[in-house]
N, C-alpha and C positions, 0 to 999 in steps of 0.2 A: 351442578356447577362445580369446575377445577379449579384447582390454588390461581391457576395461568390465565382463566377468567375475571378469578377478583383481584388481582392483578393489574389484571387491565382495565377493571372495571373502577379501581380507586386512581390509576392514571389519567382514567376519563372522568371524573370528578375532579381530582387538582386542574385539569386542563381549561375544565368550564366553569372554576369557583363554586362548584356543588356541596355543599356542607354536609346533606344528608342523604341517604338513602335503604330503600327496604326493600326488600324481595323477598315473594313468599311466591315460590312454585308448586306445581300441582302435586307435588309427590310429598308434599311436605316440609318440604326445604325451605328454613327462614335464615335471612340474612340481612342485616342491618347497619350498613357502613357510615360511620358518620367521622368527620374530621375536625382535630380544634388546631385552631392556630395558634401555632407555638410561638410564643413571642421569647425572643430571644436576646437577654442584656448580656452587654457586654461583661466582664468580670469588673471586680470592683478593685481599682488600682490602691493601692494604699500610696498618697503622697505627703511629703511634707511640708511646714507652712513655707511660704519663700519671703524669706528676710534678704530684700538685696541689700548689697552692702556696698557705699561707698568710701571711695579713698581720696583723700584730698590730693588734689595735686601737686607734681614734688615741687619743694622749697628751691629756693636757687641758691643755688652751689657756690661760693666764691672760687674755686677753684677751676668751675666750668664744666665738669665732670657730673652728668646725672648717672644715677644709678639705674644701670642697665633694667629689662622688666622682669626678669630672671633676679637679680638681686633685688625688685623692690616691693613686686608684690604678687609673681606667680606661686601659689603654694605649691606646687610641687618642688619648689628649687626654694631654699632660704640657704638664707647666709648668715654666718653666726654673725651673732652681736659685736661689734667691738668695745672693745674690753678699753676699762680708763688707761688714760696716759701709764701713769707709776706702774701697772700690769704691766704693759707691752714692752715698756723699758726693761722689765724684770725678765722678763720672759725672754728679750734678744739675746740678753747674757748667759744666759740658761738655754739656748738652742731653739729649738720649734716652739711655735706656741701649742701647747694641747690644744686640740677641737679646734682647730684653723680649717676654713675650706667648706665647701657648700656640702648641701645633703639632698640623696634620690629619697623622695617621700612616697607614699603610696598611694596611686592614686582614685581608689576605693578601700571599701569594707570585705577584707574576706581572710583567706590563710597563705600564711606567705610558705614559697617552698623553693631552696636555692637551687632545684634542680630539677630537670622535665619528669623524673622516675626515680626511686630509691635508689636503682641500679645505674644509673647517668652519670659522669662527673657534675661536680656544681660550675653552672652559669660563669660564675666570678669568684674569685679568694683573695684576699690580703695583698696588694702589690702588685694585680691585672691594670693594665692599662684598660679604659675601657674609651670609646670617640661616643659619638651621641647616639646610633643607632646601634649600640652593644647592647644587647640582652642581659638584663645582669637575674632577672628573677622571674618568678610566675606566681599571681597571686589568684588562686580561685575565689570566683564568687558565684555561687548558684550551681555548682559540678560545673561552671565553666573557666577553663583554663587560658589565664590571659597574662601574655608576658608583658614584660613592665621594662621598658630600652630605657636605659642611661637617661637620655636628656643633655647630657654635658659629658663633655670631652676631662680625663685626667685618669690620678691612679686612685684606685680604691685603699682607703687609707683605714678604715674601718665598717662591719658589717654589723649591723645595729638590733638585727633580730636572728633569733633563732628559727632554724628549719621548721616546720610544721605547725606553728605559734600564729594565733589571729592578730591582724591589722585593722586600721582604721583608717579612713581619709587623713592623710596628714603624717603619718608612723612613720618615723623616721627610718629608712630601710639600709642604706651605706652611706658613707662618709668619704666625699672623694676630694681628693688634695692636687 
């Protein structure tokens, strides 16, 4: 008996659900094929618990004006705090407010990097205009490379992380005014 026999000979077993078999020919030749069913699990996913989280509904306004969902509870866009009255009165006299203006967050776990290759200019710098579908960054996660758009239209006014430096859900990435 040839390789090209038991071959065939174990495809005509899977074919008929045959589990076992033996052969003993006249010249001495024993063979004994038997098959176990491979039961196959899926891999085991590692997940986390799931805390949903509610948010009350917004308050109403006297002014009329609700806060957009971008400024009120998407996290990848927050909006800084506003600062008490006597601040902002301070701060008009004294020009810009520092940290005025929304921020691009990140929206996974992995390593930020301002530019597609060492060798690449970076994405964005200090003073780029960027609209919503601007590429400002690429953050890996898993060897996979995944670029991270704007989200909102303005200039980038401040860049929050350093090149090759891990992020987390949430990590403030630029500062756009």
């Amino acid at each position: 008996m040839d390789l090209k026999q038991i071959k065939e000979l174990m495809a005509a077993m899977g074919r008929a659900g045959i589990k076992k078999v033996s052969i003993k020919e006249k010249s001495g030749f024993e063979i004994l094929l038997e098959s176990h069913e491979e039961i196959v699990h899926p891999p085991a996913m590692a997940t986390a618990p799931f805390h949903p989280s509610y948010s009350p509904a917004p308050a109403y306004h006297p002014t009329g004006h609700l806060p957009s969902f971008a400024e009120s509870q998407h996290p990848r866009f927050t909006t800084m705090p506003s600062q008490e009255k006597s601040e902002s009165a301070t701060s008009k006299e004294g020009g810009e407010k520092a940290g005025a203006g929304q921020y691009i967050t990140s929206p996974m776990v992995g390593t930020f990097y301002s530019a597609a290759s060492p060798d690449d200019p970076v994405f964005v710098k200090v003073g780029d205009v960027v609209r919503e579908d601007t590429i400002v960054c690429i953050i890996e996660a898993m060897k996979v490379m995944n670029e991270v758009k704007a989200g909102v239209s303005g200039v980038i006014a401040e860049i929050c992380v350093e090149n090759a430096h891990p992020v987390e859900f949430g990590t403030k990435l630029f500062r756009i005014e």
